[in-house]
ZARO-533065 format. One line per 8 residues: their letters; for each residue x, y, z of N, C-alpha, C. Coordinates in nm, 4 decimals, decimal comma. Each point is the difference from the previous one (the first is absolute). Layout:
<nodes>
a = X Y Z X Y Z X Y Z | ...;
</nodes>
This chain:
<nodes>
xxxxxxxx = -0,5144 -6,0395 -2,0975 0,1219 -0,0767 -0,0168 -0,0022 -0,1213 0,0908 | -0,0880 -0,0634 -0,0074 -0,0331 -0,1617 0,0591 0,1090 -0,1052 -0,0543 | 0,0403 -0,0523 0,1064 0,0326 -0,0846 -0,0697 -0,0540 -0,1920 0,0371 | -0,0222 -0,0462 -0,0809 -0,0818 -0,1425 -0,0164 0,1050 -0,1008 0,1012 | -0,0517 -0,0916 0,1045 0,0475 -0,1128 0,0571 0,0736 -0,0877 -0,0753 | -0,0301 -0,0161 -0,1259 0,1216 -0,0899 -0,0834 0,1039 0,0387 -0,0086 | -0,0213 0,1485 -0,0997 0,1194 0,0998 -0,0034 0,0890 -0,0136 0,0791 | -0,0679 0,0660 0,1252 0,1381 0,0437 0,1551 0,0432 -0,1704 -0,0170;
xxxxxxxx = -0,0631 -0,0946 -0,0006 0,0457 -0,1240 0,0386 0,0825 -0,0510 -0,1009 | 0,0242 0,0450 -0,1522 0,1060 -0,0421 -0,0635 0,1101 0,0595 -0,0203 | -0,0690 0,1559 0,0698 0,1434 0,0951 0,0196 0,0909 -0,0744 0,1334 | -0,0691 -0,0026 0,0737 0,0700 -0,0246 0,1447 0,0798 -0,1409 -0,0142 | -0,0440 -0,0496 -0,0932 0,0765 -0,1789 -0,0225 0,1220 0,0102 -0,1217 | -0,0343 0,1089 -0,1277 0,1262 0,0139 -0,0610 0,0967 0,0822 0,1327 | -0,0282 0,0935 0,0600 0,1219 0,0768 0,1075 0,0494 -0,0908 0,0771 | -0,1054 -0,1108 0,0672 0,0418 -0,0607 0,0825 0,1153 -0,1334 -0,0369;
xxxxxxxx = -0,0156 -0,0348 -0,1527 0,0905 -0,0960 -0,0599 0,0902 0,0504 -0,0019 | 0,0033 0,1251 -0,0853 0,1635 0,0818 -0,0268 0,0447 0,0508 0,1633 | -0,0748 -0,0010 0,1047 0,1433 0,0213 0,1684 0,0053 -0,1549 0,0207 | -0,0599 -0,0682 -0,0732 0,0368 -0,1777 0,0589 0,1545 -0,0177 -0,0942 | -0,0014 0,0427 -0,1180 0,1327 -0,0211 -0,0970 0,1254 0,1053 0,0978 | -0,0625 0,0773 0,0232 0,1285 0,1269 0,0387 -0,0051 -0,1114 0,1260 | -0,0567 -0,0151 0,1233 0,0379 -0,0290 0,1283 0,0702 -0,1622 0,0089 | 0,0008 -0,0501 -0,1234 0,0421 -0,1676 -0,0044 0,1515 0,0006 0,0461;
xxxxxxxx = 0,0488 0,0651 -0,0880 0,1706 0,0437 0,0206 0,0475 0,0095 0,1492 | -0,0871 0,0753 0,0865 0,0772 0,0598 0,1035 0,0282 -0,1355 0,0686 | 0,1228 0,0110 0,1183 0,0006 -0,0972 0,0994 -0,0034 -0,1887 -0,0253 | 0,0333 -0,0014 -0,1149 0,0262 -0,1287 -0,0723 0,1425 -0,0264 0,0021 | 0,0516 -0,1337 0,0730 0,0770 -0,0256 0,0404 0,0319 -0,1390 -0,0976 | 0,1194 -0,0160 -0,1167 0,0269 -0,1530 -0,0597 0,0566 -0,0572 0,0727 | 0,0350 -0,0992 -0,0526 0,0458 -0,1354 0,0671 0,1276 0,0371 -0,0345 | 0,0574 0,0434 -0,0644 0,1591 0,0155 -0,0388 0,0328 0,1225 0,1030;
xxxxxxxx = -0,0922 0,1064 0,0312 0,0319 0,0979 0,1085 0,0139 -0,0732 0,1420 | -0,0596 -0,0909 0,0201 0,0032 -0,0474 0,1514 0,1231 -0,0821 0,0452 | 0,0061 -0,0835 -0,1275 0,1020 -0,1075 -0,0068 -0,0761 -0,1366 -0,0213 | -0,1040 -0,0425 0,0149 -0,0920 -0,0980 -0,0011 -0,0949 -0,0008 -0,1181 | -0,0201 -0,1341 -0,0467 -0,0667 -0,0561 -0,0874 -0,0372 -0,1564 -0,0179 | -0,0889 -0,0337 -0,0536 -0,0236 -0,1445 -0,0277 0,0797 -0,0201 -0,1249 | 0,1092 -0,1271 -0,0301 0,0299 -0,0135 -0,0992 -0,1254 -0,0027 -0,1395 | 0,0847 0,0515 -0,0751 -0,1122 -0,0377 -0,1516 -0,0546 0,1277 0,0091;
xxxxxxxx = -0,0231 0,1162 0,0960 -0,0943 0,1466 -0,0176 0,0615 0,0629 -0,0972 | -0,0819 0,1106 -0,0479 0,0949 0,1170 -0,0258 0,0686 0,0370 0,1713 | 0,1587 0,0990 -0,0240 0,0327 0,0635 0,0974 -0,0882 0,1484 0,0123 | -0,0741 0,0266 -0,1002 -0,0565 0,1187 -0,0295 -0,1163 -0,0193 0,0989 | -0,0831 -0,0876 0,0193 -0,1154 -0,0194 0,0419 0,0183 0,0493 0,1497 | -0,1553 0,0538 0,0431 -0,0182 0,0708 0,1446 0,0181 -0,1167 0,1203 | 0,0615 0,0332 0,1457 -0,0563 -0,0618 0,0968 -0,1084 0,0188 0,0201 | -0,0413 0,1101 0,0526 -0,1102 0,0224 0,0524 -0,0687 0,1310 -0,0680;
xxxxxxxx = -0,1154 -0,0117 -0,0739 -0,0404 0,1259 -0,0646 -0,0907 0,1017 0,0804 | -0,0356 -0,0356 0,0827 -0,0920 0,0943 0,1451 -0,1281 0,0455 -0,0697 | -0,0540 -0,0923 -0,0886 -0,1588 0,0475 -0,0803 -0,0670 0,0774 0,1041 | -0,0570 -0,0585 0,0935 -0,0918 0,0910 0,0913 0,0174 0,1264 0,0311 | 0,1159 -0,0080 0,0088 0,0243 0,1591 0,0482 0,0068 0,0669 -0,1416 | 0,0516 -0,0507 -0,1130 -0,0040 0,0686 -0,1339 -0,1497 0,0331 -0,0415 | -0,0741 -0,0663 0,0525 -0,1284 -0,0126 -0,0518 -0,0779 0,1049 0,0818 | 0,0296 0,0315 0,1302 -0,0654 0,0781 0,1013 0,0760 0,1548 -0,0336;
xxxxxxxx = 0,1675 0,0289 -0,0457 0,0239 0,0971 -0,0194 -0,0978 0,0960 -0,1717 | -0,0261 -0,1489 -0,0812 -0,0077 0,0580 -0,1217 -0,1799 0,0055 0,0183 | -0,0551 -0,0736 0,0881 -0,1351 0,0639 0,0423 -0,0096 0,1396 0,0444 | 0,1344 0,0691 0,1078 -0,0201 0,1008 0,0100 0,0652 0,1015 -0,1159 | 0,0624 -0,0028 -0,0014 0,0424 0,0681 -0,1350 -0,0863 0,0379 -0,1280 | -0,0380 -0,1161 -0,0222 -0,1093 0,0498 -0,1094 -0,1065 0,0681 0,0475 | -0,0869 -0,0496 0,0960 -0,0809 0,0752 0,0858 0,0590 0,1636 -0,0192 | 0,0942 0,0743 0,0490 0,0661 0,0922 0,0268 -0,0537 0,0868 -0,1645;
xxxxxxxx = 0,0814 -0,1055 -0,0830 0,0400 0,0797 -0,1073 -0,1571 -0,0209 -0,0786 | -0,1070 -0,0372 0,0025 -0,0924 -0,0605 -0,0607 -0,1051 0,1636 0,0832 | 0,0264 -0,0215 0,1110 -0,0925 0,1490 0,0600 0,0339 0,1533 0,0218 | 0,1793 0,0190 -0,0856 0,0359 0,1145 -0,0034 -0,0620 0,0065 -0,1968 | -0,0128 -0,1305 -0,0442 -0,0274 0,0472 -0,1412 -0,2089 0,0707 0,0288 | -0,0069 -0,0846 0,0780 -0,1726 0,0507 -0,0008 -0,0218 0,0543 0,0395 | 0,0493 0,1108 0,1101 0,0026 0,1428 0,0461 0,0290 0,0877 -0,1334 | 0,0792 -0,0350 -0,0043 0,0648 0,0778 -0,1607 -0,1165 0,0450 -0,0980;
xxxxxxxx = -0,0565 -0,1618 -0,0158 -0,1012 -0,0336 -0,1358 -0,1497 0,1262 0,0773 | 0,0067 -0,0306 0,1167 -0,1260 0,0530 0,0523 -0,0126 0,1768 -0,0101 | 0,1682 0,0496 0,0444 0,0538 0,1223 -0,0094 -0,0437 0,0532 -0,1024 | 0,0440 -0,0688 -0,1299 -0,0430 -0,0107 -0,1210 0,1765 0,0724 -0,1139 | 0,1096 -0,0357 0,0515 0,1227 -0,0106 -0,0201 -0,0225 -0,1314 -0,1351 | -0,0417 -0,1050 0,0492 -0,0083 -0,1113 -0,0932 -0,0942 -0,0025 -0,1184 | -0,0619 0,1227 -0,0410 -0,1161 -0,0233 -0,0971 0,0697 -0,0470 -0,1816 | -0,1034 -0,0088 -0,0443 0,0377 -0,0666 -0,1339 0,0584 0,1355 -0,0882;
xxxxxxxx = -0,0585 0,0973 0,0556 -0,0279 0,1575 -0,0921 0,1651 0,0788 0,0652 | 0,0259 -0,0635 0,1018 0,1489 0,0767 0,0577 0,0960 -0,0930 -0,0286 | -0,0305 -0,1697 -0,0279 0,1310 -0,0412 -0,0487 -0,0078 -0,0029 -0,1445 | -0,1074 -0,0209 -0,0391 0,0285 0,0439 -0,1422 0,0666 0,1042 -0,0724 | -0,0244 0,1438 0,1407 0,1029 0,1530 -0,0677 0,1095 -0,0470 0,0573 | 0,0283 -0,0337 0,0837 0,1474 0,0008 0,0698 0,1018 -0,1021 -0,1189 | -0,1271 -0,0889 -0,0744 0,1135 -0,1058 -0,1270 0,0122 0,0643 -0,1408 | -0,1027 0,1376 0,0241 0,0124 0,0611 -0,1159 -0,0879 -0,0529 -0,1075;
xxx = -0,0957 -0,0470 0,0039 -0,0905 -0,0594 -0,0864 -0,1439 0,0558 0,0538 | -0,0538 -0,0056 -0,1436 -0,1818 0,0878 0,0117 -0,0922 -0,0872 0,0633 | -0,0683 0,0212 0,1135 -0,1122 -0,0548 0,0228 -0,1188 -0,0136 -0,0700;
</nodes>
């Protein structure tokens, strides 16, 4: 149950996109929440969106969730032959 350097590397980049979508939200502050804006903005639009740190939490995060799936896969919880029974369909 090997798994190939591309593989892990396009698994780990779809997980790691979907905690970049979930972690965007947090800690985003508009311009209509503060009281401040440049005329002509949306009031909707962020002051300050804190990328780095969004970017360093959703590095760890995915990390996290990317090596409880490959323990799993390695366990062998993740095989093709156990999710296939668990969806109810013939291998």
């Amino acid at each position: 149950m090997a798994v190939q350097i591309s593989t892990a590397l396009a698994i780990y980049f779809v997980i790691w996109w979907i905690a970049l979508f979930l972690t965007l939200p947090f800690g985003v502050r508009s311009q209509h929440e503060d009281g401040v804006g440049a005329p002509g903005t949306d009031p909707g639009a962020p002051v300050l969106t804190g990328m780095k740190r969004k970017l360093i939490w959703t590095t760890i995060i995915s990390a996290i969730i990317y090596g409880l799936g490959m323990a799993a896969y390695q366990a062998g919880y993740l095989s093709i032959e156990r999710l296939s029974k668990l969806m109810g369909m013939p291998f």
